[in-house]
C-alpha positions as CSV (number, residue, x, y, z in Angstrom):
1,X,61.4,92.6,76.0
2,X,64.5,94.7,77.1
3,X,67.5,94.9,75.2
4,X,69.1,97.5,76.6
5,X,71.3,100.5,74.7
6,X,74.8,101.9,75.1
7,X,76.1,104.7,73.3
8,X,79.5,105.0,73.3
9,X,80.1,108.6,75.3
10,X,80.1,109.1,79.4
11,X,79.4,111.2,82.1
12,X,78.8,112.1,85.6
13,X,80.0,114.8,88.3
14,X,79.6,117.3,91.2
15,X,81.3,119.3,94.2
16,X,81.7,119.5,97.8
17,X,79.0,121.2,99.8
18,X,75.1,121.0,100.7
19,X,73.0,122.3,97.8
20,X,71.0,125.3,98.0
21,X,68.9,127.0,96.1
22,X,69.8,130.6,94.4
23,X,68.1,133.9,95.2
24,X,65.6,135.5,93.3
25,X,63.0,134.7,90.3
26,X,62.9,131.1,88.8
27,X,63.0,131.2,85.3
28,X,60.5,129.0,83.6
29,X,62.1,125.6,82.8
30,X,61.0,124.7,78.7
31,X,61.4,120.8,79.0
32,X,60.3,121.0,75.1
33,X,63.3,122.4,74.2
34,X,65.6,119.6,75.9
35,X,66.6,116.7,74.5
36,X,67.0,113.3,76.3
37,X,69.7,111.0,74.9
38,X,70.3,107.7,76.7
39,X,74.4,107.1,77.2
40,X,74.5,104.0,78.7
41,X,71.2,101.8,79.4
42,X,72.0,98.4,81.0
43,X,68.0,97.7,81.6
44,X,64.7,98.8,81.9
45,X,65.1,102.4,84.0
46,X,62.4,101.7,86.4
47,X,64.9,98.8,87.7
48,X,68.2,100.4,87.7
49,X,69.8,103.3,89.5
50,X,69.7,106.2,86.9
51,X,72.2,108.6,86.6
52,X,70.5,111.7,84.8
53,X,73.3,114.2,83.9
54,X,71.9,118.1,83.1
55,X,73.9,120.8,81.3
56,X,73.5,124.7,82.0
57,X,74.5,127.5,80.3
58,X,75.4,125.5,77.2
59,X,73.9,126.9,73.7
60,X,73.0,125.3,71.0
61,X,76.7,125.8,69.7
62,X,78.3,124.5,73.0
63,X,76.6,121.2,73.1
64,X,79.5,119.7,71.7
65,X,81.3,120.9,74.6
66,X,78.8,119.5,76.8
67,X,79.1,115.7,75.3
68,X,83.0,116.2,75.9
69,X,82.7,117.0,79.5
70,X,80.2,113.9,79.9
71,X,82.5,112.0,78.4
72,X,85.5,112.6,80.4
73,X,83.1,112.5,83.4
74,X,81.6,109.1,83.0
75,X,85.0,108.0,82.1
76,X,86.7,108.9,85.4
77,X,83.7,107.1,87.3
78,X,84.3,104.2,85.4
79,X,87.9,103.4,86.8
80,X,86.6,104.4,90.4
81,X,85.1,101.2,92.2
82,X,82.5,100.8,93.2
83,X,81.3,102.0,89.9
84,X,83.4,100.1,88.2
85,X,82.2,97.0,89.5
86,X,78.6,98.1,89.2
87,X,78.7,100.0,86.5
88,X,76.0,97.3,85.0
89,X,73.3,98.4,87.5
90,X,73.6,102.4,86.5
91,X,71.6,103.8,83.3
92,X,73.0,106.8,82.3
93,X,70.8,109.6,80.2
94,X,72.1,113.0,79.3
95,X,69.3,116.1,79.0
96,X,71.0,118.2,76.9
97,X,69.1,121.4,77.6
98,X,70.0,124.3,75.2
99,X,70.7,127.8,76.9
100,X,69.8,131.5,75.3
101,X,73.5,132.6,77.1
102,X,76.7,131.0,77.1
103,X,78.2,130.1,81.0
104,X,76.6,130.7,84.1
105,X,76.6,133.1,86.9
106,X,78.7,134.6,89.0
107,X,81.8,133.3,87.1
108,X,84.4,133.7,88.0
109,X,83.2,136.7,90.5
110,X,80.6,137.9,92.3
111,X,81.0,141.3,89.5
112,X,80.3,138.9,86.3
113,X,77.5,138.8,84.8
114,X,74.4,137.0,86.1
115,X,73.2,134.8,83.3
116,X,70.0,133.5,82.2
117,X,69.9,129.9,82.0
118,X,67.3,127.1,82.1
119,X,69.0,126.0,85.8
120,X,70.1,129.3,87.0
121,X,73.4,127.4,88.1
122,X,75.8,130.0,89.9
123,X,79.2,130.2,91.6
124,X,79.2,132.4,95.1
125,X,76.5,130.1,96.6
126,X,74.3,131.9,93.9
127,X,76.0,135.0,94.0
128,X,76.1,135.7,97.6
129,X,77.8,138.7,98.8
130,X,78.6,136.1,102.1
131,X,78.8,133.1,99.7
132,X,81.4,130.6,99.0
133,X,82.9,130.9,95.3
134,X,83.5,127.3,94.6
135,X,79.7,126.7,96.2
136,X,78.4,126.6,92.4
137,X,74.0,125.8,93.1
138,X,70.6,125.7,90.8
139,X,67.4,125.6,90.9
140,X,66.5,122.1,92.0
141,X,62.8,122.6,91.0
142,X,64.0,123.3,87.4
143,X,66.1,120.4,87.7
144,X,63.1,118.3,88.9
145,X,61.6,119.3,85.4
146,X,64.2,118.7,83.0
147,X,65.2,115.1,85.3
148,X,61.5,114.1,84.4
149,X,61.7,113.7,81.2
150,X,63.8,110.8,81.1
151,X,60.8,108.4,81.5
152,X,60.7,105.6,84.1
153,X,62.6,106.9,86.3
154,X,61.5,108.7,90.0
155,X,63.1,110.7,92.7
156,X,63.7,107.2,94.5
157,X,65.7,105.2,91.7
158,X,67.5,107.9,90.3
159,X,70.4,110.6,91.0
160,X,70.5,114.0,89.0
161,X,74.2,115.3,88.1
162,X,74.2,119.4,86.6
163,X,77.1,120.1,84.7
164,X,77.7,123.8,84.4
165,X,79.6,125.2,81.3
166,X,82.6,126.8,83.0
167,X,86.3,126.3,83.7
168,X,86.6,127.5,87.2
169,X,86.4,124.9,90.1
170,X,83.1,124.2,91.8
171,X,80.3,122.3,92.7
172,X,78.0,120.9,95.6
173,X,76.6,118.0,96.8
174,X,73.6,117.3,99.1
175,X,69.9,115.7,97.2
176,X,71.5,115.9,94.3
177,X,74.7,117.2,92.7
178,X,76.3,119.9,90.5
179,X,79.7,120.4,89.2
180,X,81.5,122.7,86.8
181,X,81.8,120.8,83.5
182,X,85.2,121.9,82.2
183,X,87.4,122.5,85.1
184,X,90.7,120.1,85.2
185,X,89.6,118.9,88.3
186,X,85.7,118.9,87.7
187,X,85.5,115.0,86.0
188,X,86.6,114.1,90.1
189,X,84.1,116.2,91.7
190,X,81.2,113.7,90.5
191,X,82.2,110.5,92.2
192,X,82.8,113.0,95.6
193,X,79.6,114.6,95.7
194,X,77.8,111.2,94.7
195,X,79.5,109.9,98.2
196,X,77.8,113.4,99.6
197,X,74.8,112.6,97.9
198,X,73.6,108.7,97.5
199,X,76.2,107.7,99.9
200,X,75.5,110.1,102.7
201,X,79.5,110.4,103.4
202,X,80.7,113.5,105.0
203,X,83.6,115.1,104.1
204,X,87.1,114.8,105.4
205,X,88.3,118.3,104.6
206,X,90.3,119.7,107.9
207,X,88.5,123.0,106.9
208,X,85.9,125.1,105.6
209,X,86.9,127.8,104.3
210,X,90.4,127.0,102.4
211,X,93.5,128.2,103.7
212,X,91.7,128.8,107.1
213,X,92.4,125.4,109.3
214,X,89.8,124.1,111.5
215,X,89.5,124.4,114.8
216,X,88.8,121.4,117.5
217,X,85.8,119.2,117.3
218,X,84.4,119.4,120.8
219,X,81.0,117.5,120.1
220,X,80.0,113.5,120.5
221,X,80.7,110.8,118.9
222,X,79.9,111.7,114.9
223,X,77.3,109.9,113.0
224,X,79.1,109.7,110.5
225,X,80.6,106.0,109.1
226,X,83.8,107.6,108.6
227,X,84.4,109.5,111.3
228,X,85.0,108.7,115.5
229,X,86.3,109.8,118.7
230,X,87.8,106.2,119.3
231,X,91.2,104.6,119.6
232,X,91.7,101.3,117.4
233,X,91.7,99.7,120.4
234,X,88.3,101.0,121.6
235,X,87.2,100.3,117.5
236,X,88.0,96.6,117.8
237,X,86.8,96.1,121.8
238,X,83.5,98.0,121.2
239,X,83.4,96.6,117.3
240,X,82.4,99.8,116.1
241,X,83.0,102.0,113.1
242,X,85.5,100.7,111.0
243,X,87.4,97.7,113.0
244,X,86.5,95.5,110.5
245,X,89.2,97.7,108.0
246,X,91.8,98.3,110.3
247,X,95.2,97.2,109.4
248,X,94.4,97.1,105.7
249,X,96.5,98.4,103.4
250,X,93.9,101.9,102.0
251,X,92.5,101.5,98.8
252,X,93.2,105.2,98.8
253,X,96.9,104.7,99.8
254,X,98.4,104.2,102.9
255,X,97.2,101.8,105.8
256,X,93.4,102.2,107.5
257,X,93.8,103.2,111.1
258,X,93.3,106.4,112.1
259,X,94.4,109.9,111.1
260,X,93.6,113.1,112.7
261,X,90.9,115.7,111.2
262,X,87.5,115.5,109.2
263,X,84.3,116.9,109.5
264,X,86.0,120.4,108.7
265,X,87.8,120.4,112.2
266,X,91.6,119.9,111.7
267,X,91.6,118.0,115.4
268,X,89.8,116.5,117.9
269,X,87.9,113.8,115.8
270,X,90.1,110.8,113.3
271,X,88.9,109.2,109.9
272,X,90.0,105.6,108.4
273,X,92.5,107.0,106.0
274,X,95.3,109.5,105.4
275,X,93.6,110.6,102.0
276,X,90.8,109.6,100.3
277,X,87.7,110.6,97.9
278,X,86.4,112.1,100.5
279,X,89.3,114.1,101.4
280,X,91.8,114.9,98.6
281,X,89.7,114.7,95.2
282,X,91.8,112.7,92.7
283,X,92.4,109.3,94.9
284,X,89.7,106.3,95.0
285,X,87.5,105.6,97.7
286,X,89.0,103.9,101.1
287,X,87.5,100.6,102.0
288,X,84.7,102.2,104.5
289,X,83.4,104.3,102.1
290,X,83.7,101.6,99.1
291,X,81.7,99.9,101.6
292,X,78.8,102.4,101.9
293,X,78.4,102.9,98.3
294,X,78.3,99.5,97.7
295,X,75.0,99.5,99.6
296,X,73.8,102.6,98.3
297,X,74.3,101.2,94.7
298,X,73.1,98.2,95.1
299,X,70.5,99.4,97.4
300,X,68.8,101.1,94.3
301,X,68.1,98.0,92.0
302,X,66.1,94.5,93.3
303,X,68.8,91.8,93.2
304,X,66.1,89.4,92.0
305,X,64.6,91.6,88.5
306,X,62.2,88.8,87.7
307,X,61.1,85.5,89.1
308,X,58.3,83.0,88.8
309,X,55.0,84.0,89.7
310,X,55.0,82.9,93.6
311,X,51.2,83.8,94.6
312,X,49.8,79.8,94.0
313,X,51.2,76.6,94.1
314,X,53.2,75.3,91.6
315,X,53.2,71.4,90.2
316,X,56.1,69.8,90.7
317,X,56.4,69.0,86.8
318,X,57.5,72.5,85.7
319,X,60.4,74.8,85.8
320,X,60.8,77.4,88.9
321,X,63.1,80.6,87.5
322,X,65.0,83.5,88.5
323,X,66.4,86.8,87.0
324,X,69.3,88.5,88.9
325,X,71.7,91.5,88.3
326,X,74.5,91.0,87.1
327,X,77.6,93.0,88.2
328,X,80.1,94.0,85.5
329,X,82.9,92.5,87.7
330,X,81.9,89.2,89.3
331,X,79.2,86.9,89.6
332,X,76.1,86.9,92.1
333,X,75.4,83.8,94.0
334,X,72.0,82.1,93.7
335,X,71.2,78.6,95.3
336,X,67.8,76.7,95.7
337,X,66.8,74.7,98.6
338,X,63.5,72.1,99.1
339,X,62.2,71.9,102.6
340,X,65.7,73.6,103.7
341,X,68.0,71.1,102.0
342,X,70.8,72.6,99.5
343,X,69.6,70.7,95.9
344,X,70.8,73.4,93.3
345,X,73.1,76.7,91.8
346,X,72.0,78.5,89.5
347,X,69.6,80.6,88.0
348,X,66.8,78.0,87.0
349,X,65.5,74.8,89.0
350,X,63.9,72.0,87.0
351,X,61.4,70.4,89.2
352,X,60.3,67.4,87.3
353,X,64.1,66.5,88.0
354,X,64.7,66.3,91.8
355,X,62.2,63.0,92.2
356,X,60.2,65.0,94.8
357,X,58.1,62.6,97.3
358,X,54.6,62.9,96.8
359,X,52.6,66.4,98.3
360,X,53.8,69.9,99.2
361,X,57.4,71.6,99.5
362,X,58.4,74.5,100.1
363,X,61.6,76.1,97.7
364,X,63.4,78.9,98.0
365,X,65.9,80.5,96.3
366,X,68.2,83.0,97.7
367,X,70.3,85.1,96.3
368,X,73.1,86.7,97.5
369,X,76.3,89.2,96.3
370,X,79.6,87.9,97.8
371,X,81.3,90.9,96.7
372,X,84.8,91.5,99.0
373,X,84.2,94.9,99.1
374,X,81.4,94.4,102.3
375,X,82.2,93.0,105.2
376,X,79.7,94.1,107.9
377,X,77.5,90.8,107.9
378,X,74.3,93.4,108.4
379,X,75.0,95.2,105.0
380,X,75.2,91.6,103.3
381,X,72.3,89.9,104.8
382,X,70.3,93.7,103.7
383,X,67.4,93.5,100.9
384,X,70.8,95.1,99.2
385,X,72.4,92.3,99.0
386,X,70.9,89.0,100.0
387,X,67.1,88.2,98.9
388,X,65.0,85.3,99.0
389,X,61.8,84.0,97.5
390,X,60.1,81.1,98.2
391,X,57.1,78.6,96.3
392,X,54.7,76.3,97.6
393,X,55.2,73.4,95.3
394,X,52.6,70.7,95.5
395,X,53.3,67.4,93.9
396,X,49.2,67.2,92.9
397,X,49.2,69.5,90.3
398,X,49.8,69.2,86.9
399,X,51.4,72.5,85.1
400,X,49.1,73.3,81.9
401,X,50.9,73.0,78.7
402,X,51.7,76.0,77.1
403,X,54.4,77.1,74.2
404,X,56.6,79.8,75.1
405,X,59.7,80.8,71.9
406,X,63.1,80.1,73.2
407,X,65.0,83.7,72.6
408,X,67.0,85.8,74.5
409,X,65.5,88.8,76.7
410,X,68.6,90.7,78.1
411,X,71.7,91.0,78.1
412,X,75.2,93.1,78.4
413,X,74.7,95.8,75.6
414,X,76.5,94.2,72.1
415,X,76.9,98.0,71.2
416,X,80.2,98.7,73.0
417,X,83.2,96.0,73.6
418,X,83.3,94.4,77.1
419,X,87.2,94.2,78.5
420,X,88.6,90.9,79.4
421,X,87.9,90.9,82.7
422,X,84.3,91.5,82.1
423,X,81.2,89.5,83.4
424,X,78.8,89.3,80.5
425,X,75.2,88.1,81.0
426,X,72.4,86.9,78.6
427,X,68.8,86.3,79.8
428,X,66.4,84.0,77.8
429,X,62.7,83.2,78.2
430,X,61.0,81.0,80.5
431,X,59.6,77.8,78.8
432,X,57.5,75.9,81.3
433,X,59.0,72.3,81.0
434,X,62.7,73.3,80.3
435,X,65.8,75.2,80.7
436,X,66.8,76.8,77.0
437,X,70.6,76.0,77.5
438,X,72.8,79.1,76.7
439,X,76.0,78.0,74.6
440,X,78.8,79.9,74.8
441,X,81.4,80.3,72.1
442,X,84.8,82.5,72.4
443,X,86.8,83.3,69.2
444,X,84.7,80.4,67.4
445,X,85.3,78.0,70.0
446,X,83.2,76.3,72.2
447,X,83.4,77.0,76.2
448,X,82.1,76.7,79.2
449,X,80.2,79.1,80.7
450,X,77.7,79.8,84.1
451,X,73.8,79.3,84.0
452,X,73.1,83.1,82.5
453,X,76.5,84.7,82.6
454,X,80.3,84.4,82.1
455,X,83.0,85.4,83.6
456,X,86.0,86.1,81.1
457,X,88.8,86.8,83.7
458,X,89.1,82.8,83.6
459,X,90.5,82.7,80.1
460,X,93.4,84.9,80.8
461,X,92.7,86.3,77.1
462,X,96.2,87.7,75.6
463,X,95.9,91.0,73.8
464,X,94.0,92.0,70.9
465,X,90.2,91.9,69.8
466,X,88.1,88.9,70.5
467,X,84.8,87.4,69.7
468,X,82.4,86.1,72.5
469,X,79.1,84.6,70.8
470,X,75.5,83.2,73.7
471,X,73.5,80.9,71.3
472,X,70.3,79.4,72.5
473,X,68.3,77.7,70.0
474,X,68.3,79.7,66.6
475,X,69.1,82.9,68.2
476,X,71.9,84.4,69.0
477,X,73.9,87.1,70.7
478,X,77.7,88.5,70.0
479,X,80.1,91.0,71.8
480,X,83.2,92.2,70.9
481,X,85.7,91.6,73.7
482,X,88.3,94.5,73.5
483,X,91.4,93.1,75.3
484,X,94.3,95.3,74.1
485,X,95.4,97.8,77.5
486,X,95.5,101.3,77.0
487,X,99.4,102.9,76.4
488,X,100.7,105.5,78.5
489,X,103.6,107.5,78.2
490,X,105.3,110.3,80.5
491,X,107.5,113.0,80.3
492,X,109.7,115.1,82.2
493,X,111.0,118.6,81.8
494,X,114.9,118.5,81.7
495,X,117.0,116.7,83.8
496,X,120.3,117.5,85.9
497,X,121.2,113.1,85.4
498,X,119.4,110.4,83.8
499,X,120.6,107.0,84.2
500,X,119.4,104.3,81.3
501,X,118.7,101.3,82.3
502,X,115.4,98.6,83.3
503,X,114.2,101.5,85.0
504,X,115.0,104.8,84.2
505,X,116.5,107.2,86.9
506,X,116.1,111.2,86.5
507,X,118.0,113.5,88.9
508,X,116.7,117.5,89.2
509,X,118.1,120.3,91.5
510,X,114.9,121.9,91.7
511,X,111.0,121.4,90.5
512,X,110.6,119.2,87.6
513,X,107.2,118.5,85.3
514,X,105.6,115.0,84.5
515,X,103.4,114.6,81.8
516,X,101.1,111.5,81.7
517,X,99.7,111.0,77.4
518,X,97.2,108.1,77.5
519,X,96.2,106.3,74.0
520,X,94.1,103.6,72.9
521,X,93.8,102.0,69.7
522,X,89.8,102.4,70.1
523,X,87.5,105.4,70.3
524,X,87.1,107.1,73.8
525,X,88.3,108.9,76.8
526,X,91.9,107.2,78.6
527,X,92.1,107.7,82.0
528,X,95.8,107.9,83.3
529,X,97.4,107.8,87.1
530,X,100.0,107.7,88.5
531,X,101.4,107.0,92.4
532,X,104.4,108.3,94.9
533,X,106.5,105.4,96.5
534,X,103.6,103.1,96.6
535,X,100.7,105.4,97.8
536,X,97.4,105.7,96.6
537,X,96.9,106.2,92.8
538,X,96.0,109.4,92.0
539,X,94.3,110.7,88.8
540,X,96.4,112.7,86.7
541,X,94.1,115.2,85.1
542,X,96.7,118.1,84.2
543,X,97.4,120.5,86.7
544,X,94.6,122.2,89.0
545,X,94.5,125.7,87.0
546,X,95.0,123.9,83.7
547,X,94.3,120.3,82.3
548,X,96.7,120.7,79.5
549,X,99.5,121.8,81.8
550,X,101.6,119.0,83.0
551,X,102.4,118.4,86.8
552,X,104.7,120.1,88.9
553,X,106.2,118.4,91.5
554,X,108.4,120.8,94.2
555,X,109.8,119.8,97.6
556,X,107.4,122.4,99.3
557,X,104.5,122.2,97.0
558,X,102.1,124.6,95.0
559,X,99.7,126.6,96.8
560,X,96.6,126.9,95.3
561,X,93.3,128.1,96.5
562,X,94.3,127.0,100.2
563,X,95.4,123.4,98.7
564,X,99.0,122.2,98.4
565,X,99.9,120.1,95.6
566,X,102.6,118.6,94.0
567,X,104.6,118.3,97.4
568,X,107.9,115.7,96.6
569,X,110.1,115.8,99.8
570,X,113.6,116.0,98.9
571,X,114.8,112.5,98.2
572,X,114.7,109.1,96.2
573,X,111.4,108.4,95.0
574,X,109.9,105.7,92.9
575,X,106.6,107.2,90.8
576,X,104.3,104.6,89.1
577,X,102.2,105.3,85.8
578,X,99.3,103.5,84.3
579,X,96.1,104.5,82.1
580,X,92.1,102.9,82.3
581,X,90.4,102.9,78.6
582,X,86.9,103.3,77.8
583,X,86.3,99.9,78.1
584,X,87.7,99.3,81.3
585,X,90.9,98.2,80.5
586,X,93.9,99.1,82.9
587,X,97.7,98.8,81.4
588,X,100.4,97.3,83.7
589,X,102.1,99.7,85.7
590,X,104.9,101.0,84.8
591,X,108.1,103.0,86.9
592,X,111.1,105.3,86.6
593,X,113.2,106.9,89.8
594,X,113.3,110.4,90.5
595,X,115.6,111.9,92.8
596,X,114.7,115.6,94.2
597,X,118.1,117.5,95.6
């Protein structure tokens, strides 16, 4: 029987470019000095995409350090869909793996000191005299090693994350991913080189080497999802790439059409969005690439986990069963046909109910995720998302009796709240002549609830802590639903004018600061944002050189390591705030006025 676990910390991350592997020597990986502590475990690893997060170059007196970073990392993935919305397929385990030396290599220059640590992780492409500093790499074998420990999981159901114990800005993506654990920026590295690395996205960047612009792209049509040589026009005539998207207002900001430069050329060859994951690290995912990892997640679990056995017939006196995933955010689809003829929903079908006509029928059940985030009618009818199974049922045969306990088998971990907009499962056992109903009560009231799950975004819950109780027979199952949004506050460095009023207007003659200060009244990392006249939202994570710094905003911009940020244009602007809890739990947006002379 799984019950699953949750522990109440977070984590994930990585960088830009293809992994490689560092010069010289392996040192000898020690697995028996690592220690593997599960994070979050939402079923049985060897049916769920597991996310195995390493740390390098962190001693014995840094692993607290370590657990911060994965906490802050997992936290950030959390508010980026898809993850958000999937979150409930993912197991997360941290190997915390104790180093002899403190960092890693080749930090910050190619003249500091080369470390000795159980990954070997380095900066400089592993200290390359022709390497790329931000290019931060490992030994993958070692990583192999360390990965294996967490057990039940493979190279084909899981995806390892190395977190290196250093400040400076770096990573890589490519088999698997690595990213500097303490950096400002480093918590949005993760979700980017995941779309390198299970999504098999390419980057957007306009360039290579930073500060050096592209050139033309020159070559065919790209490969690549995200990337063409077409018009709109063509896009919708020849329905390729992303036609399906165009018009839409970008998840990442902006509209999806197409914008010119990607694939490190600055012209010559368009993606779907002005900015996005895969371009400008701190915005969500555009629809097309939402798309693709929505695949690739789902892709890594069987929608079906469990099902009745279907290698004999069946009498037509018994009870034919399913167990599906469950998404954190909405609920699967699962009907049941006889002979091709619609008879049920739902996760069970009692037989001895539908007055079959005497001798053999065939059911099948299919299941299938309607999620709106897919709408390439290929992707949905994929063993990702849509999958079948089928019974000979013969009318002859009599189903042996046989007594099987009614109790609950799964469920949403009870360790951790669930927000109010949560989806919470619970999975019982499989008595041969009945369904064990599943009773749902919310703040000691009865209510009504789906076959196995229930979706809590109907009861429009107001704010504060609730109770949500599954009760099937004796047994019984509670959550704590945490429905209070996160507060977030901002401030601004002094202004020139401020007018009071329903919302607040600042005027500046020059560059002004905004500091975004999340809070929740529960344990855990807030994740605030904040947008510019209605673009994308953006996560505020400090400024790039320091996360405790607040962020400047100029009318030319900062340049900083060949990237501009900060750029307001001189003007009226409106700039939206909000924060994401550990829980999942996003406050209203809020607004003041800015105007830049």
């Amino acid at each position: 029987m799984w019950t699953g676990r949750k522990i109440a910390i977070g984590a994930a991350a990585a960088s830009v470019l293809p992994l490689m592997a560092a010069a010289g020597p392996a040192r000898a990986a020690e697995p028996a000095d690592a220690t593997v502590v599960p994070v979050q475990v939402t079923g049985d690893p060897a049916k769920r995409f597991n996310l195995i997060v390493l740390g390098d170059g962190y001693t014995p007196a840094d692993m607290p350090k370590f657990r911060t970073h994965l906490a802050k990392h997992l936290n950030d993935l959390w508010t980026i869909e898809p993850f958000t919305s999937y979150r409930s397929y993912i197991n997360v385990y941290a190997v915390e793996i104790p180093s002899g030396e403190s960092g890693v290599s080749c930090d910050p220059a190619l003249s500091s000191p080369r470390r000795s640590t159980p990954l070997r992780m380095a900066f400089w492409s592993g200290c390359r005299e022709d390497g790329i500093q931000r290019l931060l790499v490992m030994d993958s074998g070692a990583a192999e090693t360390y990965a294996d420990l967490v057990q039940g999981t493979s190279e084909g159901n899981r995806q390892i994350l190395a977190l290196a114990n250093s400040d400076i800005y770096g990573g890589a993506g490519g088999t698997y991913a690595t990213a500097s654990g303490g950096n400002a920026m480093s918590a949005l590295i993760a979700p980017h080189e995941l779309g390198h690395s299970l999504g098999g996205l390419d980057d957007e960047y306009d360039y290579y080497q930073r500060g050096v612009p592209g050139g033309t792209y020159s070559g065919p049509e790209p490969s690549s999802i995200h990337h063409t040589l077409l018009t709109e026009q063509e896009m919708k005539t020849q329905k390729a790439k992303w036609w399906r998207w165009l018009g839409e207002r970008s998840e990442a900001g902006g509209t999806i059409g197409r914008y010119e430069g990607g694939l490190y050329f600055s012209k010559g060859v368009w993606r779907p969005s002005r900015h996005s994951m895969m371009k400008t690290l701190g915005y969500y995912y555009d629809q097309v690439a939402r798309e693709r990892m929505t695949e690739r997640i789902s892709a890594k679990v069987s929608l079906i986990q469990a099902h009745t056995p279907t290698d004999a017939p069946v009498g037509g006196d018994r009870v034919l069963w399913v167990e599906t995933m469950h998404p954190a955010g909405h609920q699967l689809s699962v009907a049941w046909t006889v002979d091709g003829r619609t008879v049920r929903k739902g996760s069970n079908l009692d037989l001895s109910r539908l007055r079959l006509k005497d001798g053999v029928h065939t059911v099948t059940v299919k299941v299938t995720d309607p999620t709106g985030f897919v709408r390439d009618p290929a992707v949905r009818s994929s063993a990702a998302l849509t999958q079948t199974r089928s019974w000979t049922v013969d009318t002859g045969l009599k189903t042996p009796q046989a007594t099987v306990p009614v109790d609950f088998t799964s469920s949403t971990p009870t360790q951790e709240p669930v927000n109010a907009e949560s989806v919470v499962f619970a999975e019982t056992t499989h008595p041969l002549r009945f369904v064990p109903a599943v009773r749902w009560e919310l703040d000691g009231r009865r209510v009504p609830g789906g076959d196995r799950d229930i979706d809590l975004s109907r009861f429009r819950l107001p704010s504060g802590t609730h109770s949500l109780v599954a009760k099937v027979g004796s047994k019984r199952r509670v959550w704590t639903i945490d429905a209070e949004r996160p507060a977030v506050a901002y401030e601004l460095s002094e202004a020139t004018r401020v007018a009071q009023g329903r919302t607040h207007e600042y005027v500046f003659e020059g560059p002004f600061t905004m500091r975004l200060t999340g809070a929740d009244d529960r344990p855990g990392v807030v994740v605030p944002e904040f947008r510019v006249d209605g673009d994308g939202w953006f996560n505020y994570f400090g400024w790039p050189t320091d996360s405790s710094a607040p962020w400047l905003f100029t009318a030319t911009g900062t340049l900083i390591d060949g990237l501009t940020y900060g750029k307001l244009g001189k003007g009226r602007h409106t700039i939206e705030y909000r924060a994401t809890d550990a829980s999942g739990n996003t406050s209203r947006p809020q607004r003041f006025i800015v105007t830049l002379r």
